[in-house]
TIFIFI-403014 format. One line per field, with one value per residue (C-alpha): residue number from 0; x, y, z. Coordinates in steps of 0.1 Angstrom, whole numbers, m for minus. Layout:
N
num = c(NUM, ...)
xx = c(X, ...)
yy = c(Y, ...)
zz = c(Z, ...)
//
This chain:
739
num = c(0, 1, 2, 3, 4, 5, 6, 7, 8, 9, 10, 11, 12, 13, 14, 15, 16, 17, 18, 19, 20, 21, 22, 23, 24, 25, 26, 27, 28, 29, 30, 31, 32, 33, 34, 35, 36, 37, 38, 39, 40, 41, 42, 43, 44, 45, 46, 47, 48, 49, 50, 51, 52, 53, 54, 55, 56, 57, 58, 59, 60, 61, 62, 63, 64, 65, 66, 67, 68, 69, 70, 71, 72, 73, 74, 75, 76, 77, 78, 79, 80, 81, 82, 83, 84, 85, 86, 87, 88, 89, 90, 91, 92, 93, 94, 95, 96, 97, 98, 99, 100, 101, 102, 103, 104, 105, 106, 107, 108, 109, 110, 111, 112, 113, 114, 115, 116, 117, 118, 119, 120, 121, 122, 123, 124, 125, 126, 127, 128, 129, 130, 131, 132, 133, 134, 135, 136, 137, 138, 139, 140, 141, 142, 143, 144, 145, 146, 147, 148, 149, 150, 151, 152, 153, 154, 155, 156, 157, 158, 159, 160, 161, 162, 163, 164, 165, 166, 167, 168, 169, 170, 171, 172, 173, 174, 175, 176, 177, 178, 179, 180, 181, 182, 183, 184, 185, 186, 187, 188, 189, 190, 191, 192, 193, 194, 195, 196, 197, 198, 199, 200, 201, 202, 203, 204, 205, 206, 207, 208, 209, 210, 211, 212, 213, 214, 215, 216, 217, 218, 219, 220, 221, 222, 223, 224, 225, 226, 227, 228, 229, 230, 231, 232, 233, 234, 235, 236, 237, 238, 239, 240, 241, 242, 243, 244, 245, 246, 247, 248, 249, 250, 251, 252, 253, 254, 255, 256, 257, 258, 259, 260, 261, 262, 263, 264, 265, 266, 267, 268, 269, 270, 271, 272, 273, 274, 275, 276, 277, 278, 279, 280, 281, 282, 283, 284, 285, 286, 287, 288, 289, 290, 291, 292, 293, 294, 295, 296, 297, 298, 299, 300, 301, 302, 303, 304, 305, 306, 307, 308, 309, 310, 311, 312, 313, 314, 315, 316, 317, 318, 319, 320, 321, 322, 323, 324, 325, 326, 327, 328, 329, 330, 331, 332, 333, 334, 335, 336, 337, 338, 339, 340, 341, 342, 343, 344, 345, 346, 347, 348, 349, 350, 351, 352, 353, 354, 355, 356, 357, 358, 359, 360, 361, 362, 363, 364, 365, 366, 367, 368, 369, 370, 371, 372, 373, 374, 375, 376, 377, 378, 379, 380, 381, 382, 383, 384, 385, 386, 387, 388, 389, 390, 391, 392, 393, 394, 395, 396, 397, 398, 399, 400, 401, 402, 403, 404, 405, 406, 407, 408, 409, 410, 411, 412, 413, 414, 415, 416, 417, 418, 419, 420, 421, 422, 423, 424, 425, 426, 427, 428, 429, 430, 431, 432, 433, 434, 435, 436, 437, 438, 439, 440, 441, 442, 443, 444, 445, 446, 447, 448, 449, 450, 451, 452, 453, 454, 455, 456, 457, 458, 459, 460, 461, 462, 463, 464, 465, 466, 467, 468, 469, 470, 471, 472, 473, 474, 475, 476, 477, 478, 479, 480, 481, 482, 483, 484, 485, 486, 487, 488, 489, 490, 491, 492, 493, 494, 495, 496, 497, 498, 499, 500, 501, 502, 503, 504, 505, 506, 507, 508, 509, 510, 511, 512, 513, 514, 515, 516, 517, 518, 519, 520, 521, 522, 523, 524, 525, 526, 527, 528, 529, 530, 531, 532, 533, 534, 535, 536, 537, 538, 539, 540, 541, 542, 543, 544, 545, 546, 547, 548, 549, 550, 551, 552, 553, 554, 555, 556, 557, 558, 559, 560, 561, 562, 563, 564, 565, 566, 567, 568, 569, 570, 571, 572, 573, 574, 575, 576, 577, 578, 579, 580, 581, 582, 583, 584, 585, 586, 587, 588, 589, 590, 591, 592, 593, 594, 595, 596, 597, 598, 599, 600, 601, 602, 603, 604, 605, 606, 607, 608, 609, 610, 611, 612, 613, 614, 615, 616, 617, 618, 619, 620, 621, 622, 623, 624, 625, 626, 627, 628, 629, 630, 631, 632, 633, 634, 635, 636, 637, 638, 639, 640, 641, 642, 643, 644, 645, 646, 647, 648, 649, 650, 651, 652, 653, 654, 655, 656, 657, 658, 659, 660, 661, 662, 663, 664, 665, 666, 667, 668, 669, 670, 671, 672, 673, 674, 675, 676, 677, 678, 679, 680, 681, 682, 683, 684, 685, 686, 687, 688, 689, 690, 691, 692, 693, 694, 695, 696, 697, 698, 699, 700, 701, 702, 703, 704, 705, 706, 707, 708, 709, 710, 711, 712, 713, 714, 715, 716, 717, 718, 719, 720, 721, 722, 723, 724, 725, 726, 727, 728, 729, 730, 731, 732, 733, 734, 735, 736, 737, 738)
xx = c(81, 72, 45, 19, m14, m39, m48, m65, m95, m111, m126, m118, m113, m106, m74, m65, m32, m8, 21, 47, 35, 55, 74, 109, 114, 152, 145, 148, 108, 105, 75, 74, 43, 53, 23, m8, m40, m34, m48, m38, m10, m1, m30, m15, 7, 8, 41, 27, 36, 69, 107, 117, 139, 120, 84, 73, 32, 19, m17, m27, m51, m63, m72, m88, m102, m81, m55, m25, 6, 34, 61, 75, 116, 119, 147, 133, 131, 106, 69, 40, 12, m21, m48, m80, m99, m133, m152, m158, m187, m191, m222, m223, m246, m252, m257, m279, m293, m308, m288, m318, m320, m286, m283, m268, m286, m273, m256, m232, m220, m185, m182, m195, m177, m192, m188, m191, m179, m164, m137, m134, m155, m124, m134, m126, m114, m146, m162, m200, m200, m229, m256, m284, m302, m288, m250, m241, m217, m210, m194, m194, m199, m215, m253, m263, m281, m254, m259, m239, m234, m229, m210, m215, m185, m165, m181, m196, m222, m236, m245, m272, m277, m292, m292, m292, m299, m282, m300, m283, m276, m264, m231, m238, m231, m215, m210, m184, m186, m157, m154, m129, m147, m133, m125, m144, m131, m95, m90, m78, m100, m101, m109, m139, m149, m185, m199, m231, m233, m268, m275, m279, m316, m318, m326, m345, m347, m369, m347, m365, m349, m364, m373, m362, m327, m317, m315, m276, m259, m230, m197, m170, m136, m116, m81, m51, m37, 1, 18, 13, 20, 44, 29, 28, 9, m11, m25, m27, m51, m72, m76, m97, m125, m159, m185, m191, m171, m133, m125, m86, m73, m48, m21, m22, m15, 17, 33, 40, 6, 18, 5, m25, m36, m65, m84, m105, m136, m152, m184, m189, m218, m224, m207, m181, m184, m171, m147, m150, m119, m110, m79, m73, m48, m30, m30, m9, m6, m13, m52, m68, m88, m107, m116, m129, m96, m118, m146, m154, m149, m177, m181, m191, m215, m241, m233, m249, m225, m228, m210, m195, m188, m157, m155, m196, m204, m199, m228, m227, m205, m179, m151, m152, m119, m113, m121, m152, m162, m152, m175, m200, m195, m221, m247, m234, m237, m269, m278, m272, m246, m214, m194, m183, m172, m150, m150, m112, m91, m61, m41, m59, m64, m100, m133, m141, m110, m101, m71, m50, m16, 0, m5, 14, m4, m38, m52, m41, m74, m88, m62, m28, m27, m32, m62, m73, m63, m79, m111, m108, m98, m133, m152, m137, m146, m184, m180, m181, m153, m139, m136, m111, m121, m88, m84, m54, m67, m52, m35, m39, m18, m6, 4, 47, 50, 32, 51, 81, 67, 56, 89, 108, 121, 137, 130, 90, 89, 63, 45, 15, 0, m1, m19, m21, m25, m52, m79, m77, m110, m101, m81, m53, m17, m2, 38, 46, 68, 64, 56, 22, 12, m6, m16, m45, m78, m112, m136, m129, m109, m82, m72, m68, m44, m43, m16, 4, m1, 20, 50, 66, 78, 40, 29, 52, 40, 7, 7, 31, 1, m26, m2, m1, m35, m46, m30, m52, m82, m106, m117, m109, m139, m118, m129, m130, m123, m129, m101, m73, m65, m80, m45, m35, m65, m63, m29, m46, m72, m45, m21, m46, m57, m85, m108, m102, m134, m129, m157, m155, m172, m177, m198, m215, m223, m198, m195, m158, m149, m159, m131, m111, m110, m142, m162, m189, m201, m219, m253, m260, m283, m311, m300, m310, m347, m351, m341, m372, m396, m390, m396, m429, m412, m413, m436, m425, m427, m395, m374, m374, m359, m325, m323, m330, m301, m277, m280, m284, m248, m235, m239, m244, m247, m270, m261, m228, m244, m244, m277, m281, m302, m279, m244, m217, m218, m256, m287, m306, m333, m358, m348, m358, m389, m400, m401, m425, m405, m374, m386, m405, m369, m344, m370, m364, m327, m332, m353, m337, m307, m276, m257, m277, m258, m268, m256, m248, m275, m302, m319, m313, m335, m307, m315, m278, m260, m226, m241, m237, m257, m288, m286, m306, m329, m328, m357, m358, m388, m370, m337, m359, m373, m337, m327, m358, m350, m318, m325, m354, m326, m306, m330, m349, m319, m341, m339, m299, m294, m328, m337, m356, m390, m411, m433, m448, m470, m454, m473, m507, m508, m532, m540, m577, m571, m538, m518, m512, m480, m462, m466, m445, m438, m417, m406, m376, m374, m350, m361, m377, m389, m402, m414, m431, m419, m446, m430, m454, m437, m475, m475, m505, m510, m518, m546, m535, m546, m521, m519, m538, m509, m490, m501, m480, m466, m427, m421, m453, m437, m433, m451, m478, m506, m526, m534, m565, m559, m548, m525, m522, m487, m472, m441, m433, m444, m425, m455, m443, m461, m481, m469, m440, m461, m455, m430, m445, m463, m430, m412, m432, m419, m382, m364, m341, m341, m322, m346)
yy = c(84, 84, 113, 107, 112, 136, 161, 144, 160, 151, 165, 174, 142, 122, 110, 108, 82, 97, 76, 74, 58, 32, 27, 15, m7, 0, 40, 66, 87, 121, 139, 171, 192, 229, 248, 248, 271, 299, 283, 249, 236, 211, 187, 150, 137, 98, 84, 50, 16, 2, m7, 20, 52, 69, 82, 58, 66, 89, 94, 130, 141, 177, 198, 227, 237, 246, 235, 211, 216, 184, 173, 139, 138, 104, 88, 107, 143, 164, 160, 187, 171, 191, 185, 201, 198, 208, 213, 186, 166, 143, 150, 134, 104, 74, 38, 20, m11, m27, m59, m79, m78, m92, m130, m142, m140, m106, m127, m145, m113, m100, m77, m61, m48, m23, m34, m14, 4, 32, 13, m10, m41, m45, m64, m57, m18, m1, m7, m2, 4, m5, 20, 5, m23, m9, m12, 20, 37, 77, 85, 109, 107, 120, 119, 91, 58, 42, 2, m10, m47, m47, m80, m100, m117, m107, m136, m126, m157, m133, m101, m78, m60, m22, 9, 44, 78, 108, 135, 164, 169, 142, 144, 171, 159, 173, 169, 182, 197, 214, 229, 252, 286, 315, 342, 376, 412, 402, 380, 343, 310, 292, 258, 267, 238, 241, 224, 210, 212, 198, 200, 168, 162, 163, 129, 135, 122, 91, 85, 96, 111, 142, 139, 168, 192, 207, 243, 246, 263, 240, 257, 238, 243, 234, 219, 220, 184, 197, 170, 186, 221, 241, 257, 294, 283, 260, 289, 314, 292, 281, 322, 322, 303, 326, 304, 273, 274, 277, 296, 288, 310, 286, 312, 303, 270, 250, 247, 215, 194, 162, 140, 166, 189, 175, 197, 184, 202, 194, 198, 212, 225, 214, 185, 181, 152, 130, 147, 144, 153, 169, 164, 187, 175, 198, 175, 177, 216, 225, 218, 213, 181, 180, 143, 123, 105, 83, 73, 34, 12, 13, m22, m17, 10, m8, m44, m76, m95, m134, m144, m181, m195, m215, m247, m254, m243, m277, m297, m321, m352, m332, m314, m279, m269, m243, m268, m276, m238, m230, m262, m243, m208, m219, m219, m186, m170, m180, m158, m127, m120, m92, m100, m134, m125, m153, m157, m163, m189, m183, m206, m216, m238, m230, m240, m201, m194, m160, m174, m172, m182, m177, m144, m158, m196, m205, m231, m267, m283, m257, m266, m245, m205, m219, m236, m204, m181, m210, m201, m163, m170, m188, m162, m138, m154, m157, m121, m118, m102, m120, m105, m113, m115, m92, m105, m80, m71, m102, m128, m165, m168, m202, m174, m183, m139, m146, m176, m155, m131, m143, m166, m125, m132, m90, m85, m94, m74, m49, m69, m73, m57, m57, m48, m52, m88, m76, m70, m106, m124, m158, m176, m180, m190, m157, m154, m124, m102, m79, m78, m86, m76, m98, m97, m73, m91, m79, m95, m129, m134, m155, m168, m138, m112, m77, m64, m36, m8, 11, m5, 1, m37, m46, m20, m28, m65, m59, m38, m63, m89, m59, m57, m91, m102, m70, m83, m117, m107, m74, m63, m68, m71, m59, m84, m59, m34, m5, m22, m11, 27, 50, 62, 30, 22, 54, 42, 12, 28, 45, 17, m7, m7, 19, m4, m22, m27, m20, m31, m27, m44, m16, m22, 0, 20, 51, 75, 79, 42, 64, 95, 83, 48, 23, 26, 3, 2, m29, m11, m22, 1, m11, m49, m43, m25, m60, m80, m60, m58, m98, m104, m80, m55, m25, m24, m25, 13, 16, 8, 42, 48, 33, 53, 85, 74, 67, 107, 113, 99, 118, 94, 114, 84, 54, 36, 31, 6, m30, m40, m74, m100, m125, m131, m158, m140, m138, m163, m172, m151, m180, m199, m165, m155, m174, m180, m147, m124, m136, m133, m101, m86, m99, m78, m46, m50, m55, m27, m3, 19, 3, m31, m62, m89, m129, m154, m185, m205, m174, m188, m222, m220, m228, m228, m231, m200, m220, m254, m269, m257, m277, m283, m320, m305, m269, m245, m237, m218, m195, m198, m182, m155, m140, m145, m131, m102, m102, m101, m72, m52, m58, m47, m17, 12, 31, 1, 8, 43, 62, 83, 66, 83, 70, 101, 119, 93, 60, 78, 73, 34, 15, m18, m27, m64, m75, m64, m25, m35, m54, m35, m5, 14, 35, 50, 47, 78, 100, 129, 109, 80, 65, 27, 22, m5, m22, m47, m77, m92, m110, m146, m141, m118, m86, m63, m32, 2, 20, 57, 51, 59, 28, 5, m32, m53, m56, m88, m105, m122, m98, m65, m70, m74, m47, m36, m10, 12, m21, m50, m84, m84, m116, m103, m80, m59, m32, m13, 10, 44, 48, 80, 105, 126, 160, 183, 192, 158, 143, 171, 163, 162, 153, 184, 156, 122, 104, 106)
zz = c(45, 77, 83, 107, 89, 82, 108, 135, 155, 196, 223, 257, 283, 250, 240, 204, 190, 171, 154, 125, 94, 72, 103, 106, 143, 143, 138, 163, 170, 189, 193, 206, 218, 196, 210, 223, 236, 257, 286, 283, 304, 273, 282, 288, 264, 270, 257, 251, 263, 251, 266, 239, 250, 220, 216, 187, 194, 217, 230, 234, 257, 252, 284, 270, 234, 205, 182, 192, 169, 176, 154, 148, 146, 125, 106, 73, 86, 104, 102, 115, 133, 141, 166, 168, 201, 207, 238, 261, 250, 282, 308, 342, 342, 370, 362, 389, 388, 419, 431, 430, 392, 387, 377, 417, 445, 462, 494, 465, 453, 460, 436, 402, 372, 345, 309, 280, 249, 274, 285, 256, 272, 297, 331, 364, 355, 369, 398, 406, 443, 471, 480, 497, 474, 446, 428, 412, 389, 385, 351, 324, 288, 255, 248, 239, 242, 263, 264, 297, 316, 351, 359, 392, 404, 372, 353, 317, 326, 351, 335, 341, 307, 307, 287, 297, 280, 282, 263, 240, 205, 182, 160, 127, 97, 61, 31, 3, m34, m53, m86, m105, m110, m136, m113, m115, m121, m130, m106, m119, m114, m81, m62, m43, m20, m6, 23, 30, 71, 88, 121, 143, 159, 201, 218, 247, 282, 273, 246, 213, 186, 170, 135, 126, 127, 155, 164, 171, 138, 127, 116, 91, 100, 68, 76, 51, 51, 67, 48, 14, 23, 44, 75, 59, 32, 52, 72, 43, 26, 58, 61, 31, 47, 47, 66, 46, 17, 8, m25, m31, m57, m77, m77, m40, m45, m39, m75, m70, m69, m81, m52, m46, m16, 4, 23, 55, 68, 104, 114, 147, 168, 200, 195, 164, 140, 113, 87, 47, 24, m9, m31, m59, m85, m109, m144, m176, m190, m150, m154, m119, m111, m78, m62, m35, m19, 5, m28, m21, m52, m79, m76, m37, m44, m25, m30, m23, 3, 13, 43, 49, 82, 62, 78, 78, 44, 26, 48, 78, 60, 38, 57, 39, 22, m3, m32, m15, m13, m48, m60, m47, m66, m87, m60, m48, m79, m84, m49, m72, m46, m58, m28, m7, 27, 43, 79, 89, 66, 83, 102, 137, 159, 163, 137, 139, 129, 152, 168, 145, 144, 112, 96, 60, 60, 51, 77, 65, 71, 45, 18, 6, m3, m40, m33, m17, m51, m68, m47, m56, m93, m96, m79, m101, m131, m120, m113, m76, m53, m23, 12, 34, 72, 90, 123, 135, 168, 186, 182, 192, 225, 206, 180, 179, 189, 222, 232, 228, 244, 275, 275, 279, 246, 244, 208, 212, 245, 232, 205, 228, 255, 292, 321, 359, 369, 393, 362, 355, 356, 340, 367, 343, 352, 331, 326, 343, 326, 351, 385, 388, 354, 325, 287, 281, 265, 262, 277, 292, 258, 275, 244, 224, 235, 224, 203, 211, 187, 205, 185, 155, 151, 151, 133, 105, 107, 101, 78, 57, 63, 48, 16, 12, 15, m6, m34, m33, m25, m33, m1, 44, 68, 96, 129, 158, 145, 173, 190, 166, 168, 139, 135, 116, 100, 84, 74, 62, 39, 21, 12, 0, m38, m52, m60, m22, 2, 37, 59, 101, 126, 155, 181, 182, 151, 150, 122, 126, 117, 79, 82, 55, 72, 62, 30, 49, 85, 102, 109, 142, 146, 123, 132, 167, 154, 133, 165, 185, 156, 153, 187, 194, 212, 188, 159, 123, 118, 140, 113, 109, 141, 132, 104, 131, 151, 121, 114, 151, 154, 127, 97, 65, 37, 42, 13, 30, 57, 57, 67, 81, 102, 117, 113, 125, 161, 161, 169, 138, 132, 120, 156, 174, 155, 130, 92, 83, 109, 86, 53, 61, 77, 50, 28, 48, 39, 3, m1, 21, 14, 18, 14, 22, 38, 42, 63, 41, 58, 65, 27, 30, 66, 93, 128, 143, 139, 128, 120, 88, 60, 49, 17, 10, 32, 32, 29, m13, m12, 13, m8, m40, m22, m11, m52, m59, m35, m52, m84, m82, m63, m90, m118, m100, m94, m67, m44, m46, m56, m39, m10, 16, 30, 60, 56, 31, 10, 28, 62, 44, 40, 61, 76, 61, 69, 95, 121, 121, 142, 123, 91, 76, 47, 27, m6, m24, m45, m68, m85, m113, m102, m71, m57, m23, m5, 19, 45, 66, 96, 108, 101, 81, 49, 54, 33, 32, 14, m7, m25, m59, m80, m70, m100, m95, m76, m88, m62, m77, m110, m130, m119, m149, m124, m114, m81, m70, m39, m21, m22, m1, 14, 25, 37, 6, m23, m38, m58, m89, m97, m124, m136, m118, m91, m96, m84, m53, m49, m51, m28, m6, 32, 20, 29, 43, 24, 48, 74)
//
């Protein structure tokens, strides 16, 4: 089959890529724009970049509100495509910095470039033009914190970093339930489908986030998937919305259920956001079974990850290979982690591994594939799942595709894209296959060129490598992963197992990366707080902040997060700000909502982000208190399963003794139970005074000693209640508990 996908939503001014799935390279693609808004003059359809006569992929660009209906003429029949666009979200904003703050004395410069997540980190595309003693830049986009580089001379060594706000509402957020009700007065059961809308906070002109909802009433618009119904009933059901619920009398639906119908609802205010699904099932003796399609796997309901830089993880004498690593299994199972994430271990010329050259090979110097399965049978067996880092973004340009490629070989024509040779800022001696033109990269990735989703021939390569590495390992950390179109990886989170992790690196944090896509997000946002609490710049308390931007930006789950500290890409956090700062912020990810990563390295005391672990020398002390953390995480279900709550009782703990700064708290709480969680990132204990109901320490052994109205925190104690509050005690101010 070759239907496109789910119904796909956007916005005004943004384009969204629409494309066959399962594709065939030797079949013949139409699409065809069916209808459109009144007043739209059939917005831009962009029929993508390949040497085909067909329309393989296209990139629609809607000019005016409303619903976009296409259809896709491929090899298997005729498939219905749907498009809802919402009002234009983008405000006019300027970027200004003045030329004496870049990195070159102004007299050097010839020219600037912008860089930044609005035109995908490509150089040389925007230009910042003169105005007195300042460069500037006049663009429009959504509200938003919007981090931006301007670049002198096109040269990444010469960036002047800055951010600027654009205030309005955030991204609303929802939530699904469905149940089969009896029907009433005659009428026969039904599938009603109930949705759980909030309303995003405002961030304001100096960039703060409101702690509570805004004022704009959110509306769900509930979409009928069009590939498991015909149009008519497609719109009869849809006409049965009343506000926020759907109530779907089962004589309306399609007889034949067998592979489900999943309904999508959108949340839209001011601004719409990300999507959730429902798929309801008609079972043996036509019994009805509703479901989440998108569920993550119960093993990653919040799980511990470890990550490896591969080729460092054995020490400085021993060349790691995958016999080395799995020697080692012991060691890592001793970290209480659930999940090893490998960074590449494909074939590459490169230590890092993400150039890779050989999508079916493992890299020689890491041993064969069955050393590799070897490797995942023994994590297995010590009961931890193996992540596979996906590099599918780009390829090496020693990759055998590109040489062909750039050699004008017809056949790999369109396997990677290109670009006008005047956007090239790496001085390279590019084959032209064009006049003029070069490979695409992001960047100054010279090395790295981008493939061409745009093509059927590489989409069906790629997604032959994602069902071949599926079946080895148990989950993809997906390397740049806001480079590949949301089109395929939606195709992706369909075709791999049920029980499959998909984790994305997107930079930055964006809730649509999670629309039936991701089951876990890099938080960057609470990665950058740690960065600034570390260094002085914010106090501890902001923590809460990135948990205010997450549902600013339309998150609605925080447990789906990956919180980390430092990372293969990253400086170490010890290097940066010391031993307590560490210990204090590897804490805050434990204890916090959410799946804690470490850095193979981060508990053995490493300094060099990719340098060889210490192990005759390495840091123990620091390596127990990360099992420690561990372990308590793994024993105490609230510090993986709770709310979080920086008010309410958490707002009443004070400094008697320390640094107010560099102290915070929170609870961890379900309707039961509750812990508060007090975090130290002084490099000296802290005294601190706590609600009297708060009775042990569970860090401190074994929680059996007593604590009165205050506790010394090093860098951590996680206090247990001495009886549950009561109901409005523990109400409290937790109208939201993600807050």
């Amino acid at each position: 089959m070759h239907e496109p996908g789910p119904p796909r939503t956007t916005s005004v001014g943004d384009s969204v890529e629409l494309a066959p799935r399962n594709p065939d390279p030797d079949g013949t693609y139409e699409w065809t724009l069916r209808d459109a808004p009144e007043e739209s003059d059939g917005g831009v359809l962009d029929f993508g970049q390949t040497s085909r006569a067909d329309a393989p992929v296209v990139h629609l660009r809607p000019d005016v509100p409303g619903t976009y209906v296409l259809t896709l003429d491929a090899p298997d029949g005729t498939h219905r495509q749907r498009v809802r666009a919402y009002p234009d979200e983008r405000r006019s904003v300027e970027l200004r910095v003045p030329a004496a703050d870049l990195p070159v004395d102004d007299g050097d410069v010839d020219r600037v470039s912008l860089m930044w997540s609005h035109n995908d980190r490509l150089l040389a595309r925007d230009r910042p033009e003169r105005d007195g003693d300042d460069w500037v830049y006049e663009v429009r986009v959504p509200p938003g914190r919007h981090g931006f580089s301007f670049v002198a001379n096109d040269d990444p060594g010469n960036v002047h970093s800055d951010e600027v706000t654009v205030p309005g509402p955030g991204r609303p957020r929802v939530s699904l339930s469905a149940t089969v009700v009896d029907g009433e007065a005659g009428s026969g059961p039904s599938v009603r489908i109930d949705a759980d809308a909030a309303a995003p906070p405002d961030l304001d002109g100096d960039g703060e986030i409101g702690r509570n909802s805004g004022d704009s009433p959110v509306a769900v618009d509930f979409l009928v998937d069009d590939r498991d119904a015909a149009p008519e009933a497609v719109a009869r059901i849809e006409s049965l919305t009343a506000g926020d619920a759907l109530s779907i009398p089962l004589a309306e639906l399609p007889n034949d259920l067998a592979g489900g119908i999943r309904i999508h609802a959108v949340p839209h205010a001011d601004r719409y956001g990300a999507g959730e699904t429902v798929r309801i099932e008609r079972g043996e003796g036509g019994s009805i079974a509703v479901s989440d399609p998108h569920a993550p796997p119960e093993w990653a309901d919040s799980p511990t990850i470890y990550e490896v830089f591969v080729r460092s993880f054995a020490g400085d004498t021993l060349p790691t290979t995958f016999r080395e690593i799995e020697r080692r299994v012991p060691y890592i199972e001793s970290l209480g982690v659930d999940a090893l994430w490998l960074t590449p271990v494909l074939a590459s010329p490169t230590e890092h591994g993400y150039h890779v050259t050989d999508y079916g090979d493992t890299a020689a110097d890491l041993g064969d594939r069955e050393a590799f399965e070897s490797l995942v049978d023994a994590c297995h067996e010590a009961g931890i799942r193996v992540v596979f880092d996906l590099v599918i973004n780009h390829t090496s340009r020693d990759h055998p595709f590109f040489q062909m490629h750039a050699a004008g070989v017809d056949a790999y024509a369109d396997y990677y894209r290109r670009t006008d040779g005047t956007f090239d800022v790496t001085d390279t001696d590019w084959a032209e296959l064009a006049d003029g033109d070069m490979p695409e990269y992001y960047f100054n990735w010279r090395r790295i060129p981008n493939l061409n989703f745009d093509s059927p021939a590489v989409r069906e390569w790629l997604l032959d490598v994602v069902d071949e590495w599926s079946a080895v390992v148990d989950g993809f950390r997906a390397d740049v992963a806001w480079g590949v179109p949301h089109g395929f990886w939606k195709e992706v989170g369909e075709r791999v197992p049920d029980d499959f992790l998909l984790l994305d690196e997107t930079l930055p944090h964006d809730p649509f990366y999670g629309e039936g896509e991701f089951d876990i997000h890099y938080d960057t946002s609470l990665y950058g707080v740690l960065r600034k609490v570390g260094a002085g710049e914010a106090p501890a308390d902001a923590i809460s902040e990135a948990f205010d931007r997450a549902e600013w930006l339309g998150f609605d789950d925080p447990s789906r997060q990956m919180r980390y500290v430092e990372n293969h890409d990253e400086e170490r956090y010890l290097a940066e700000y010391g031993l307590w700062a560490l210990k204090a912020a590897a804490a805050a990810t434990f204890t916090l909502p959410g799946a804690p990563m470490i850095y193979a390295g981060q508990e053995r005391g490493n300094e060099t982000y990719r340098g060889p672990i210490r192990w005759h020398d390495g840091d123990n002390a620091l390596t127990d208190f990360h099992r420690d953390l561990a372990a308590l995480r793994e024993r105490e279900p609230l510090l993986r399963d709770g709310a979080v709550d920086f008010e309410g009782r958490a707002a009443g703990v004070s400094v008697v003794d320390g640094d107010p700064e560099r102290v915070t708290a929170y609870e961890r709480t379900t309707t039961a139970d509750s812990v508060l969680v007090v975090i130290n990132f002084a490099d000296r204990p802290a005294r601190v005074a706590v609600p009297p109901t708060f009775e042990a320490d569970l860090f401190a052994g074994d929680g059996a000693a007593r604590i009165d109205g205050e506790v010394t925190v090093e860098s951590v104690a996680v206090l247990r209640e001495e009886a549950p509050p009561s109901d409005a005690c523990r109400r409290g101010d937790r109208d939201d508990p993600y807050k």
